[in-house]
mmCIF file of the N, C-alpha and C atoms, coordinates in Angstrom:
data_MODEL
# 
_entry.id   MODEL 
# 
loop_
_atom_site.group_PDB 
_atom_site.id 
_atom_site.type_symbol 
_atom_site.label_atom_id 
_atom_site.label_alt_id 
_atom_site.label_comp_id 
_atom_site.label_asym_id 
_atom_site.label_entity_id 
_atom_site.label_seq_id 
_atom_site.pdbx_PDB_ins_code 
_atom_site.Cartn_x 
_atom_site.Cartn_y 
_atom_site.Cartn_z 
_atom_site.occupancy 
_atom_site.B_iso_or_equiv 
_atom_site.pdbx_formal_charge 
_atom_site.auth_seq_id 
_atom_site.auth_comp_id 
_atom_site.auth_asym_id 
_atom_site.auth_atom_id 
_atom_site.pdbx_PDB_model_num 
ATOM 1   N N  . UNK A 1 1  ? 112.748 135.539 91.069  1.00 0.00 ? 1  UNK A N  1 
ATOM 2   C CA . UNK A 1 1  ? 113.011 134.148 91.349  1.00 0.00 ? 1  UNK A CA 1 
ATOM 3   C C  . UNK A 1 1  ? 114.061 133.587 90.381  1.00 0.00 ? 1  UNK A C  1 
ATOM 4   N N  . UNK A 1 2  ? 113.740 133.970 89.117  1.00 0.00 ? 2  UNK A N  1 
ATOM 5   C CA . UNK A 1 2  ? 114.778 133.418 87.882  1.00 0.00 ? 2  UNK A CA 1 
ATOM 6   C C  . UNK A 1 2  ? 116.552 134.039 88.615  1.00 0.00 ? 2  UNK A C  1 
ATOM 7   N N  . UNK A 1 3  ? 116.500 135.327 89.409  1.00 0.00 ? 3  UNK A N  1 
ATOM 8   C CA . UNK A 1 3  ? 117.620 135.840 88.976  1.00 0.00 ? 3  UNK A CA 1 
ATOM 9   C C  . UNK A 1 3  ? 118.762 134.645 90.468  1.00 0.00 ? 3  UNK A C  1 
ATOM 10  N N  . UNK A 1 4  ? 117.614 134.714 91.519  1.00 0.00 ? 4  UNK A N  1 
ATOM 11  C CA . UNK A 1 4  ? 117.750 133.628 92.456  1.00 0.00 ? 4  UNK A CA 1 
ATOM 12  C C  . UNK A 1 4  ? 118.540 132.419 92.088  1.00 0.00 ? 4  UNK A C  1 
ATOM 13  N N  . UNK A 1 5  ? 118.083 131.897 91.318  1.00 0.00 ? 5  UNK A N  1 
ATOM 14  C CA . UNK A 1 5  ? 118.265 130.530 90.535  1.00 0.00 ? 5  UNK A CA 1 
ATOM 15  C C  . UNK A 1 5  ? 119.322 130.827 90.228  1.00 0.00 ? 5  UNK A C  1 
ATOM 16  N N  . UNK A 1 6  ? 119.946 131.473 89.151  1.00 0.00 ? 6  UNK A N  1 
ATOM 17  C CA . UNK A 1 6  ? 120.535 131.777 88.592  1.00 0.00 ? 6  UNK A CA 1 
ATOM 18  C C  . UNK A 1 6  ? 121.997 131.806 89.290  1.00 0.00 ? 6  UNK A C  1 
ATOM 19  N N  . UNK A 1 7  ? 121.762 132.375 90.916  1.00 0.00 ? 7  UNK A N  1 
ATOM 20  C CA . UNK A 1 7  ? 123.173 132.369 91.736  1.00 0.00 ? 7  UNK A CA 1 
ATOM 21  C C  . UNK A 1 7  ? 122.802 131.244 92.153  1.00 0.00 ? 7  UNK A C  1 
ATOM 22  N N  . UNK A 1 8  ? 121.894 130.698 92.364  1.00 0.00 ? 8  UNK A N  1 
ATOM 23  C CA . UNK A 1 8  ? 121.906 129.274 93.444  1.00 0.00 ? 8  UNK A CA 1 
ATOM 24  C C  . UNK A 1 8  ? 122.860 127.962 92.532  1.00 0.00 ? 8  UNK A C  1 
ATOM 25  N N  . UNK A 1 9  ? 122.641 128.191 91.305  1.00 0.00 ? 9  UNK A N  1 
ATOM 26  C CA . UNK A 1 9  ? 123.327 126.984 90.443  1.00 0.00 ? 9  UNK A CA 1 
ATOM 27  C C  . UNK A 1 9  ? 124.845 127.496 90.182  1.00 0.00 ? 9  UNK A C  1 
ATOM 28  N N  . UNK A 1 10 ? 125.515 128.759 90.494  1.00 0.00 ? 10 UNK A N  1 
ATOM 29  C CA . UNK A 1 10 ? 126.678 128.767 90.271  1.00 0.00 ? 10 UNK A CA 1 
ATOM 30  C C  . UNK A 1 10 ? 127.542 128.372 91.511  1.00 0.00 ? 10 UNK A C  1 
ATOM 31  N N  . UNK A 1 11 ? 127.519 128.088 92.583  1.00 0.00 ? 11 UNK A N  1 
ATOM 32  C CA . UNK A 1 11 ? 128.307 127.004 93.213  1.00 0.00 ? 11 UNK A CA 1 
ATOM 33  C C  . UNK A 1 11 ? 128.197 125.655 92.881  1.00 0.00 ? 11 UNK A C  1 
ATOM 34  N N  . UNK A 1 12 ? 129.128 125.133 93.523  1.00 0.00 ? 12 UNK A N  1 
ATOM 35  C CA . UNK A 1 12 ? 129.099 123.360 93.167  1.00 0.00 ? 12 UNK A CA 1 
ATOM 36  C C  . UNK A 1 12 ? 128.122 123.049 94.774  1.00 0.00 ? 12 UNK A C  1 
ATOM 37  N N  . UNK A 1 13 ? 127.653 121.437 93.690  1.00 0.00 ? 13 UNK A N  1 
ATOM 38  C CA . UNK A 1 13 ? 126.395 121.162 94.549  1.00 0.00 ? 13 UNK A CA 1 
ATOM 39  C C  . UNK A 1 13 ? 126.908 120.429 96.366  1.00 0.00 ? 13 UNK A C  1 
ATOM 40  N N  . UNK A 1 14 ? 126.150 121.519 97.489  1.00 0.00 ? 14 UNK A N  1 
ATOM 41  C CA . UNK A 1 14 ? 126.562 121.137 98.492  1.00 0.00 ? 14 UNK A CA 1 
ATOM 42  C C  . UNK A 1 14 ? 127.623 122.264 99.516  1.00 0.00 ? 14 UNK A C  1 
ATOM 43  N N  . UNK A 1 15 ? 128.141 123.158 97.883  1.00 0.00 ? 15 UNK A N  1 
ATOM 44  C CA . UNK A 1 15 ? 128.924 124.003 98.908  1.00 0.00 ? 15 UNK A CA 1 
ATOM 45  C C  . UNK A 1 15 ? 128.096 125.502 98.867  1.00 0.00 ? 15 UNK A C  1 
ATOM 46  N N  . UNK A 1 16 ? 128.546 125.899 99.859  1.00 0.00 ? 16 UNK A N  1 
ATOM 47  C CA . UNK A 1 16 ? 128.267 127.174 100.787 1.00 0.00 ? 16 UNK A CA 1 
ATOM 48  C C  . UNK A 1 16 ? 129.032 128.350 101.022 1.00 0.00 ? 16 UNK A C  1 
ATOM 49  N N  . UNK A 1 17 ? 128.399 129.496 100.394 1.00 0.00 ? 17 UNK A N  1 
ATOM 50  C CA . UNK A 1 17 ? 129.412 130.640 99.864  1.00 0.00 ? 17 UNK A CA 1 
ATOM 51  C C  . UNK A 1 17 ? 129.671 131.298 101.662 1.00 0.00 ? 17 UNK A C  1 
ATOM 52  N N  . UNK A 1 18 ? 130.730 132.498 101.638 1.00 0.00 ? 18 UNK A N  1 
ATOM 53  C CA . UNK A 1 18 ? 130.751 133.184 102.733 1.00 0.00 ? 18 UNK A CA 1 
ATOM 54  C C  . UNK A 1 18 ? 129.718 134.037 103.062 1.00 0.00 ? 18 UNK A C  1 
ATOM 55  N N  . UNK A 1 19 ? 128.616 134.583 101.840 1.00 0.00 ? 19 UNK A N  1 
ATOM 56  C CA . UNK A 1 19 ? 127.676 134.942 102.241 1.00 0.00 ? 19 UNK A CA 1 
ATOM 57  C C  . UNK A 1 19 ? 126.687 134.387 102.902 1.00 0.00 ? 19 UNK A C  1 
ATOM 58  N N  . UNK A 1 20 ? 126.298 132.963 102.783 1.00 0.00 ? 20 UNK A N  1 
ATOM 59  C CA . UNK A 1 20 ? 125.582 131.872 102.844 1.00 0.00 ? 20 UNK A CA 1 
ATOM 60  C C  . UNK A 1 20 ? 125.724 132.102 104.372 1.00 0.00 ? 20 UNK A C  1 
ATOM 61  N N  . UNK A 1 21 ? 127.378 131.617 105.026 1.00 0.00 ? 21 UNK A N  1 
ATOM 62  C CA . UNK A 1 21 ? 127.501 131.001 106.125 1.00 0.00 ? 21 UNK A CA 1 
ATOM 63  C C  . UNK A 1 21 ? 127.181 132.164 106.988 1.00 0.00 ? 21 UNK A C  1 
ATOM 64  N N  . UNK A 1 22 ? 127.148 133.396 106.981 1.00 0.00 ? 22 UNK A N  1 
ATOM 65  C CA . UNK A 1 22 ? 127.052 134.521 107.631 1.00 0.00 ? 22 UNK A CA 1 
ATOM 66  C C  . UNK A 1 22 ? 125.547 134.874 107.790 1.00 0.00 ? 22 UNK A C  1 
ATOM 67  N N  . UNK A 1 23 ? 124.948 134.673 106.804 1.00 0.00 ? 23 UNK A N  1 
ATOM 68  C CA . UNK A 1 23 ? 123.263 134.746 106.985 1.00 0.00 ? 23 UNK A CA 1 
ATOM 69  C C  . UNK A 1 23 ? 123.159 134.009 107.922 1.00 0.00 ? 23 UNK A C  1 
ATOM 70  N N  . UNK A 1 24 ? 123.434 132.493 108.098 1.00 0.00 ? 24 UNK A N  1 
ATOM 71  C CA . UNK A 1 24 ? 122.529 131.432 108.832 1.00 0.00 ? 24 UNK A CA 1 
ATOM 72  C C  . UNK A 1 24 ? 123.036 131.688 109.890 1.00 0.00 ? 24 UNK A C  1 
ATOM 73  N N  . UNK A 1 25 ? 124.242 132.568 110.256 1.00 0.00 ? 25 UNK A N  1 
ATOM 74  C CA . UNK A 1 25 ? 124.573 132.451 111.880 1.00 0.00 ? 25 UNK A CA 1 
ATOM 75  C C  . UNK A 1 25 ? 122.924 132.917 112.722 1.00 0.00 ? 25 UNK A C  1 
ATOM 76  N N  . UNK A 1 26 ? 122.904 131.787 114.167 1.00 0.00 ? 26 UNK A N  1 
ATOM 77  C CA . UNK A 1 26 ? 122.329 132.850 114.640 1.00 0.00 ? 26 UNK A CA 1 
ATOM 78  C C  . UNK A 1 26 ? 120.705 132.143 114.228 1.00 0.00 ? 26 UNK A C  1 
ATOM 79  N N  . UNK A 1 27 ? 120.439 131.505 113.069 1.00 0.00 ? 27 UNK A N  1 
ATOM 80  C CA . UNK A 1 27 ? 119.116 131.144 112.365 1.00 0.00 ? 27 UNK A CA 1 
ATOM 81  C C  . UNK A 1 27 ? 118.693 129.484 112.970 1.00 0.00 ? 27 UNK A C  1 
ATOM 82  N N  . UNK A 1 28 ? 117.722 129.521 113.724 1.00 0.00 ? 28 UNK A N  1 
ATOM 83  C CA . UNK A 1 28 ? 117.024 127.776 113.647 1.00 0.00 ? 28 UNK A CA 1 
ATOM 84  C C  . UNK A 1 28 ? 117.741 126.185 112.908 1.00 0.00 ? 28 UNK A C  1 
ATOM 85  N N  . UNK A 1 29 ? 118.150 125.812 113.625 1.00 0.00 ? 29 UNK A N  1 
ATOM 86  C CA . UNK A 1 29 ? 118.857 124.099 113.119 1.00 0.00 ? 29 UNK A CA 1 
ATOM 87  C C  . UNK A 1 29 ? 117.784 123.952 112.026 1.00 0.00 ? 29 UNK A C  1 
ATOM 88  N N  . UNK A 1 30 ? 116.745 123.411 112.363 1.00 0.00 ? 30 UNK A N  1 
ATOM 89  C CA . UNK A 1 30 ? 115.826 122.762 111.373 1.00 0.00 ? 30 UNK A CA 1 
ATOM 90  C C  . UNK A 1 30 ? 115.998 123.730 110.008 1.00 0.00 ? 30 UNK A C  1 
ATOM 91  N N  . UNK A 1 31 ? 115.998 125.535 109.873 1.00 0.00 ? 31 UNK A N  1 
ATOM 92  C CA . UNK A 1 31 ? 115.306 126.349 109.052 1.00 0.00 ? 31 UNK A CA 1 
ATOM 93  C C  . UNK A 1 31 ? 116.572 126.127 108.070 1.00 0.00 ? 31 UNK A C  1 
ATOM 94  N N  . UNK A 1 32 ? 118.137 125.864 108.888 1.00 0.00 ? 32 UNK A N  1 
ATOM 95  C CA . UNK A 1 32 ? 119.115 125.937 108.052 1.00 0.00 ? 32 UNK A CA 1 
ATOM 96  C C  . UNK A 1 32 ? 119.204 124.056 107.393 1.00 0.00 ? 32 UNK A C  1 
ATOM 97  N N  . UNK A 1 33 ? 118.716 123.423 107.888 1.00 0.00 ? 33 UNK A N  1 
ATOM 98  C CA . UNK A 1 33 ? 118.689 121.826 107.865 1.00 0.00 ? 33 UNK A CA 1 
ATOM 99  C C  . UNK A 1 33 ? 118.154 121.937 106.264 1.00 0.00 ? 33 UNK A C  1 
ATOM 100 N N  . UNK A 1 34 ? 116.908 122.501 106.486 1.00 0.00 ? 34 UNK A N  1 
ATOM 101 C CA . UNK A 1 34 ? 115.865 122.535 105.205 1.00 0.00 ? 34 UNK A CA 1 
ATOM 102 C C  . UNK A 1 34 ? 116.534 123.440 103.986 1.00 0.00 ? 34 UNK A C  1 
ATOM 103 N N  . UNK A 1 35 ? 117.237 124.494 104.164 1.00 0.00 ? 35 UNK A N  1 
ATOM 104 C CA . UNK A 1 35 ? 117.936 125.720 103.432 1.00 0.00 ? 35 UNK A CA 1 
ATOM 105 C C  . UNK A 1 35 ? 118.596 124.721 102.626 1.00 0.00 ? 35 UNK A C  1 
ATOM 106 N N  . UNK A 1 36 ? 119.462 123.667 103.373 1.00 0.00 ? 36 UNK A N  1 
ATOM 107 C CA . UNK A 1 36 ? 120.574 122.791 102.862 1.00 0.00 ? 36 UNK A CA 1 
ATOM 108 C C  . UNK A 1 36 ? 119.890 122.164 102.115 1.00 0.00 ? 36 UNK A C  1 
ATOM 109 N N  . UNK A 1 37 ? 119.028 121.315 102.490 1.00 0.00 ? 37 UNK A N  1 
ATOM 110 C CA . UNK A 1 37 ? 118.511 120.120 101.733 1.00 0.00 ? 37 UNK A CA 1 
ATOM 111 C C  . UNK A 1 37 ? 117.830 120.776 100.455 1.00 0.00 ? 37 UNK A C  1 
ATOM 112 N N  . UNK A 1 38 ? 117.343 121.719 100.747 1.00 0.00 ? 38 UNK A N  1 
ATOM 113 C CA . UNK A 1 38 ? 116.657 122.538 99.225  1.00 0.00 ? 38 UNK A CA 1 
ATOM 114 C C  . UNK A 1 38 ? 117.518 122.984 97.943  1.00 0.00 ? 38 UNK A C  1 
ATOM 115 N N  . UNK A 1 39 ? 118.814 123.398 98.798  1.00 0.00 ? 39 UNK A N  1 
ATOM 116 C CA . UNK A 1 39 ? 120.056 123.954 97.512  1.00 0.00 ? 39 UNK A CA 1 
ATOM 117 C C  . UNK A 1 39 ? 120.779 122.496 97.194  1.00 0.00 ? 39 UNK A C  1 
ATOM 118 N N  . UNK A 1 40 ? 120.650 121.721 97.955  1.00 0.00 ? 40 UNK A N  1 
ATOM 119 C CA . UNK A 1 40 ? 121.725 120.699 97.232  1.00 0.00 ? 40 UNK A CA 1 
ATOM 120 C C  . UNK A 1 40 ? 120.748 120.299 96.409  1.00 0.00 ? 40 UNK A C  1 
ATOM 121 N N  . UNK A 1 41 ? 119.153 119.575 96.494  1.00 0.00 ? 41 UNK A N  1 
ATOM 122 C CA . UNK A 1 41 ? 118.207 119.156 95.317  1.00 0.00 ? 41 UNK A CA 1 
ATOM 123 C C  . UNK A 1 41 ? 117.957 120.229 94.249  1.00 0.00 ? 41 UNK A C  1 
ATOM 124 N N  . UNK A 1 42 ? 117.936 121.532 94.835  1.00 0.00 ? 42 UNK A N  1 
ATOM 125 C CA . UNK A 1 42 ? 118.226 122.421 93.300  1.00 0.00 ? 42 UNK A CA 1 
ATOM 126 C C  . UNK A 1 42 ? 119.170 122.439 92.681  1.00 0.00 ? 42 UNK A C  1 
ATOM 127 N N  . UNK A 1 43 ? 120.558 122.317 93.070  1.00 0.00 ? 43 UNK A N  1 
ATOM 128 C CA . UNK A 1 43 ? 121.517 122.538 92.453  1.00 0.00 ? 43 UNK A CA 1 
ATOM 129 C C  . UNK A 1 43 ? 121.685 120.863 91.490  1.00 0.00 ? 43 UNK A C  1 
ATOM 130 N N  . UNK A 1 44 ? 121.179 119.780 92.256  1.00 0.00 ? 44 UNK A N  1 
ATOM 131 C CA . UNK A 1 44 ? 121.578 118.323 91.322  1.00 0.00 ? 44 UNK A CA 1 
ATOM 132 C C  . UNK A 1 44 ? 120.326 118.286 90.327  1.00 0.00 ? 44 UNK A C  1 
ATOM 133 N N  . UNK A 1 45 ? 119.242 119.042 90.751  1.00 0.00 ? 45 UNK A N  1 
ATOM 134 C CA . UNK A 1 45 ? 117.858 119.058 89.532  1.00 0.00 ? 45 UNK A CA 1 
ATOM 135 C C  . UNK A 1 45 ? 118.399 120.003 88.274  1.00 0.00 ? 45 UNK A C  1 
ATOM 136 N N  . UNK A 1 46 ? 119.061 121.085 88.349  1.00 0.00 ? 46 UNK A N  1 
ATOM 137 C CA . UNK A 1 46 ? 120.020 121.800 87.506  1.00 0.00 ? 46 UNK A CA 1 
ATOM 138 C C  . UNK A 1 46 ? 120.895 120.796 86.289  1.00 0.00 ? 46 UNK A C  1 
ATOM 139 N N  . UNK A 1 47 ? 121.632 120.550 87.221  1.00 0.00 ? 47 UNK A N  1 
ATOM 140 C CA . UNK A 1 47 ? 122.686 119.466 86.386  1.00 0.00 ? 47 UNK A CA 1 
ATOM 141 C C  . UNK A 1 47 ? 122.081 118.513 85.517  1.00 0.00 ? 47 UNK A C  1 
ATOM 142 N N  . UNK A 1 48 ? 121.458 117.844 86.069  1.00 0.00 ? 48 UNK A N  1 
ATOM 143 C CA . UNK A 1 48 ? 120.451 116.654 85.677  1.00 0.00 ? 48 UNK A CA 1 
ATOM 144 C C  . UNK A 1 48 ? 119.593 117.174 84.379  1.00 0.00 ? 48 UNK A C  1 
ATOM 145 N N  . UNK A 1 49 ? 119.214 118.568 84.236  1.00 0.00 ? 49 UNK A N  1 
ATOM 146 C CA . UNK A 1 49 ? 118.448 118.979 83.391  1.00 0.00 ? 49 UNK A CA 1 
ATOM 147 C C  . UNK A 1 49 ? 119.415 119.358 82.241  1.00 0.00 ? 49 UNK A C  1 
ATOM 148 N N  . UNK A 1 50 ? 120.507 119.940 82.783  1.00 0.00 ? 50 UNK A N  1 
ATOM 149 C CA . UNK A 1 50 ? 121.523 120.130 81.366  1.00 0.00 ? 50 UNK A CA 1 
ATOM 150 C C  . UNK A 1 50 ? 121.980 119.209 80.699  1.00 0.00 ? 50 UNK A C  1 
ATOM 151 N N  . UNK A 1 51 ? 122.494 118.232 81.512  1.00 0.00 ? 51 UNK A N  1 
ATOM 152 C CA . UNK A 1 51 ? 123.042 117.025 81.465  1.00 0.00 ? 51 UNK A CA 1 
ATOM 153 C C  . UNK A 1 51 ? 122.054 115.822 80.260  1.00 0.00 ? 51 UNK A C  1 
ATOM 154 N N  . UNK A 1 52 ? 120.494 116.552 80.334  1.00 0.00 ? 52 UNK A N  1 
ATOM 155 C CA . UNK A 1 52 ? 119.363 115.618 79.244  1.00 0.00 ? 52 UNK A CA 1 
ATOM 156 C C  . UNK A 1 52 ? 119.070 116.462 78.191  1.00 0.00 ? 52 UNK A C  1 
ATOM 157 N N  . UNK A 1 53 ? 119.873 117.920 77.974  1.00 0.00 ? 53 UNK A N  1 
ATOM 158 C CA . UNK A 1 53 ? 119.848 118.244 76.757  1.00 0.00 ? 53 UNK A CA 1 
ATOM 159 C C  . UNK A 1 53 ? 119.095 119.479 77.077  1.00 0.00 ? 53 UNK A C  1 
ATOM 160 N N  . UNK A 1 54 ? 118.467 120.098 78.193  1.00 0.00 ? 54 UNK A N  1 
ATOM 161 C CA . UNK A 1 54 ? 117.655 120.940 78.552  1.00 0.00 ? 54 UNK A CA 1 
ATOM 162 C C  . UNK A 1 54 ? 118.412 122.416 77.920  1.00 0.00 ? 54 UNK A C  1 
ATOM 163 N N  . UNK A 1 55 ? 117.738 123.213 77.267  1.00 0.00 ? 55 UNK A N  1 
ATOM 164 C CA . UNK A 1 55 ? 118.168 124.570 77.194  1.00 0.00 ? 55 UNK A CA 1 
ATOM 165 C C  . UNK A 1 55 ? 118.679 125.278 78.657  1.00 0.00 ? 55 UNK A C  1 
ATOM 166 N N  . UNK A 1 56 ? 119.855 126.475 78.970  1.00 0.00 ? 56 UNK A N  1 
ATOM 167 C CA . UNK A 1 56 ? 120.015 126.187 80.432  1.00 0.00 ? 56 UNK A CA 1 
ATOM 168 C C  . UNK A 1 56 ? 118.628 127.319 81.146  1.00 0.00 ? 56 UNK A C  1 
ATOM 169 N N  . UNK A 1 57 ? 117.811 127.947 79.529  1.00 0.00 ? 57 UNK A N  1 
ATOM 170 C CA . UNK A 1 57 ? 117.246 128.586 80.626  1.00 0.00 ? 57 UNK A CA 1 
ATOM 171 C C  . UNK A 1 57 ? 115.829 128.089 80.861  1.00 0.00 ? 57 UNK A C  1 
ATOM 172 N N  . UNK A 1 58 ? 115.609 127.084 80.016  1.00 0.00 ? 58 UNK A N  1 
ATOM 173 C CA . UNK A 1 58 ? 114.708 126.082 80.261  1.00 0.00 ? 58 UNK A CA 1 
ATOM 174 C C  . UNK A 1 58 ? 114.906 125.402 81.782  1.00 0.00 ? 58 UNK A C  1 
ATOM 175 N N  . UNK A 1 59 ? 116.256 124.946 82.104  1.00 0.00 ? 59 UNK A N  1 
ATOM 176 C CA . UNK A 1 59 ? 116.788 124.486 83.215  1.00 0.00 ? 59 UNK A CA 1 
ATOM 177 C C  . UNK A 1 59 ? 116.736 125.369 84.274  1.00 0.00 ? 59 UNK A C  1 
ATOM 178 N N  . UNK A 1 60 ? 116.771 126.650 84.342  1.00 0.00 ? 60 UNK A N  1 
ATOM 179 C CA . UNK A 1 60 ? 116.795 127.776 85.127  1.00 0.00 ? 60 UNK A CA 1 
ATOM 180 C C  . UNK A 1 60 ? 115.468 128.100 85.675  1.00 0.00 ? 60 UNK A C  1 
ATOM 181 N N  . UNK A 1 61 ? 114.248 128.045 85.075  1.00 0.00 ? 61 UNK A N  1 
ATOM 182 C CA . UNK A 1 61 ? 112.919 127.781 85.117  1.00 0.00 ? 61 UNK A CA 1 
ATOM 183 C C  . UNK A 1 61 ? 112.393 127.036 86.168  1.00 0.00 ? 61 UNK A C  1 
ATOM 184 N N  . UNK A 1 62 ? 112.750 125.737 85.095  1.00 0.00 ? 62 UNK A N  1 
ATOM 185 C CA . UNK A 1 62 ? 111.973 124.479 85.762  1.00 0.00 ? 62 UNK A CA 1 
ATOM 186 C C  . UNK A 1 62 ? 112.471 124.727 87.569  1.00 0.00 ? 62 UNK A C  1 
ATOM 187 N N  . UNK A 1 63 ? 113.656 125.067 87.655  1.00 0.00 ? 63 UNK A N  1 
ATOM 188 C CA . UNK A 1 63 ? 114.255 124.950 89.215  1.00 0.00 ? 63 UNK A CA 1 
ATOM 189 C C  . UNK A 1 63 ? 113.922 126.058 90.372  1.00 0.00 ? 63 UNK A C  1 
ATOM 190 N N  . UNK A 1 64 ? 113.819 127.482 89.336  1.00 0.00 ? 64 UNK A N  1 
ATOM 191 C CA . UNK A 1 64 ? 113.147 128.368 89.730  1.00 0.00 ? 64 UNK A CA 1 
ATOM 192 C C  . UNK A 1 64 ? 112.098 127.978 90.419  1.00 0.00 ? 64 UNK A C  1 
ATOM 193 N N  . UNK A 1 65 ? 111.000 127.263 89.334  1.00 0.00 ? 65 UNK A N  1 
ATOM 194 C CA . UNK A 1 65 ? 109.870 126.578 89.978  1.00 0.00 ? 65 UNK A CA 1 
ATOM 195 C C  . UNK A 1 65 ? 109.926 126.443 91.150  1.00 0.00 ? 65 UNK A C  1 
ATOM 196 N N  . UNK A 1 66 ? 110.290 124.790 91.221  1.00 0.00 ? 66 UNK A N  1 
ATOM 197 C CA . UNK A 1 66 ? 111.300 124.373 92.506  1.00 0.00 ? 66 UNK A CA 1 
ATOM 198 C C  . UNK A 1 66 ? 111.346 125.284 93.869  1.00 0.00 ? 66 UNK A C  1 
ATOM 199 N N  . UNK A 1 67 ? 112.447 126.119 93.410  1.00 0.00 ? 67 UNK A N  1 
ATOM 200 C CA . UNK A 1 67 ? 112.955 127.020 94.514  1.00 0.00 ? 67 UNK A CA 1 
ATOM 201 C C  . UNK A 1 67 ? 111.176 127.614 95.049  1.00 0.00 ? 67 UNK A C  1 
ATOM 202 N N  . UNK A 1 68 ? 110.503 127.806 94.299  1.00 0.00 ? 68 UNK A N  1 
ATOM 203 C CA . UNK A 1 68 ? 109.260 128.631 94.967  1.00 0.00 ? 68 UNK A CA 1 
ATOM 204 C C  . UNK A 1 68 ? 108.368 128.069 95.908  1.00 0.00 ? 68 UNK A C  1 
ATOM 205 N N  . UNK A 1 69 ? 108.765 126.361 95.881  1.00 0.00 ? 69 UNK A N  1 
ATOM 206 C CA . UNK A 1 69 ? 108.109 125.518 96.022  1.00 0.00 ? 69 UNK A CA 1 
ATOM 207 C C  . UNK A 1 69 ? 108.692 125.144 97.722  1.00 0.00 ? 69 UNK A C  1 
ATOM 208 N N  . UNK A 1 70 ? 109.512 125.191 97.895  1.00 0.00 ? 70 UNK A N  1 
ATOM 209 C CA . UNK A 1 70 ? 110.403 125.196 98.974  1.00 0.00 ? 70 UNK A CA 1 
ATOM 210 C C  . UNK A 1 70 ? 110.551 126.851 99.973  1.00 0.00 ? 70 UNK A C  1 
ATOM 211 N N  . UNK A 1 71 ? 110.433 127.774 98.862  1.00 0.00 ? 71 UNK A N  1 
ATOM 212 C CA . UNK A 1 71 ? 109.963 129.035 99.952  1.00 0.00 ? 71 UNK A CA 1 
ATOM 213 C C  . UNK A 1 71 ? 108.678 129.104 100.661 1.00 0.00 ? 71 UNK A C  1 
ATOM 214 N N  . UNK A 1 72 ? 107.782 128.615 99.323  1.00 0.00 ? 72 UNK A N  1 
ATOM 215 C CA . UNK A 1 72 ? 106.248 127.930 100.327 1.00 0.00 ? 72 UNK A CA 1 
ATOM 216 C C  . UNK A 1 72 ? 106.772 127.405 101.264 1.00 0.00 ? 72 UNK A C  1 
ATOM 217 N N  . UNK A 1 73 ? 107.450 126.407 101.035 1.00 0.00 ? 73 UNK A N  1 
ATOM 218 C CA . UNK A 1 73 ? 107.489 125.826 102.952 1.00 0.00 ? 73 UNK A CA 1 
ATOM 219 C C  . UNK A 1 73 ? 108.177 126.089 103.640 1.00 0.00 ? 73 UNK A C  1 
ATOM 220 N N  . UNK A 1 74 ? 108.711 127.319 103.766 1.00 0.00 ? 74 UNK A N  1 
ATOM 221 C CA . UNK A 1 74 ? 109.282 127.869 104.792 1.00 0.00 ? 74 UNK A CA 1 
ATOM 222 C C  . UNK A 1 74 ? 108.305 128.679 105.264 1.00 0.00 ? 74 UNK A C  1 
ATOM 223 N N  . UNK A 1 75 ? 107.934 129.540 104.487 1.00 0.00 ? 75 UNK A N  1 
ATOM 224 C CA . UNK A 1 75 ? 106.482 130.524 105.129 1.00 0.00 ? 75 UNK A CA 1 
ATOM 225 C C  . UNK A 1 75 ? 105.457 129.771 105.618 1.00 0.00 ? 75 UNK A C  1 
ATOM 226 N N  . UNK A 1 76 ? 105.285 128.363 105.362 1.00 0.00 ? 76 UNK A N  1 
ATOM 227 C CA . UNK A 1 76 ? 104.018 128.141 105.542 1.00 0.00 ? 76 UNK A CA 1 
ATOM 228 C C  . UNK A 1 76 ? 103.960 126.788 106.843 1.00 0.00 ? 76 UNK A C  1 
ATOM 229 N N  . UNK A 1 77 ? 105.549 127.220 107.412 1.00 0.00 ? 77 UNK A N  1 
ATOM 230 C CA . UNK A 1 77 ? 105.795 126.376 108.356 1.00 0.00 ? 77 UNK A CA 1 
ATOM 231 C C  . UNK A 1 77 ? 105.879 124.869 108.337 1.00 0.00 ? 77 UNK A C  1 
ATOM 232 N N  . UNK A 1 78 ? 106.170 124.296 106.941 1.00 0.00 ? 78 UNK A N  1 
ATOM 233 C CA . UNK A 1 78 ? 106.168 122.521 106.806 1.00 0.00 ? 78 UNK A CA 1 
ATOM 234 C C  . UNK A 1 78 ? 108.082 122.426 106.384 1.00 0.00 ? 78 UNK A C  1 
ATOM 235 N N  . UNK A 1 79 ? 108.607 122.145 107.356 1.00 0.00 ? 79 UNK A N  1 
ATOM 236 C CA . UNK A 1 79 ? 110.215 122.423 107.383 1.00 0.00 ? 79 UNK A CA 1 
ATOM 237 C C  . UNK A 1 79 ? 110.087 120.680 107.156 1.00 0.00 ? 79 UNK A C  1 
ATOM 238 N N  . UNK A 1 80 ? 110.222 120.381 105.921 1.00 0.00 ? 80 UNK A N  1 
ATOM 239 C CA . UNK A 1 80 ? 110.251 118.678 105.902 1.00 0.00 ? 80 UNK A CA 1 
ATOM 240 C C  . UNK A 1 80 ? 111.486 117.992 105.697 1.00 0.00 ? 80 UNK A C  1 
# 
């Protein structure tokens, strides 16, 4: 999960690598709706944490978290 994180915060918040766009071909509106909305709040919870002095792998963690928190709801079918 940490190593996850770790690529999810090296784009800028909102954009979408060529790997990114090639996975979702083909994948559910809603599943990619939610994909989006999850990386742009991880990627600005990132910033926000460096930005208050956070160690980055303190910051890497806490979002990790996060990210696990949002794979729950994909498996567990609550696409919110």
């Amino acid at each position: 999960m940490i190593e996850d994180t770790h690529t999810l915060v090296k784009e800028q918040i909102g954009q979408k690598g060529k790997t990114v766009k090639r996975r979702q071909i083909g994948q559910p509106v809603p599943l990619i709706n939610y994909a989006d909305k999850a990386t742009q709040r991880l990627q600005k919870r990132y910033y926000q944490l460096i930005q208050q002095g956070e160690p980055k792998n303190v910051a890497i963690a806490a979002v990790a978290r996060e990210l696990a928190g949002f794979i729950w709801g994909i498996e567990t079918g609550t696409l919110a």
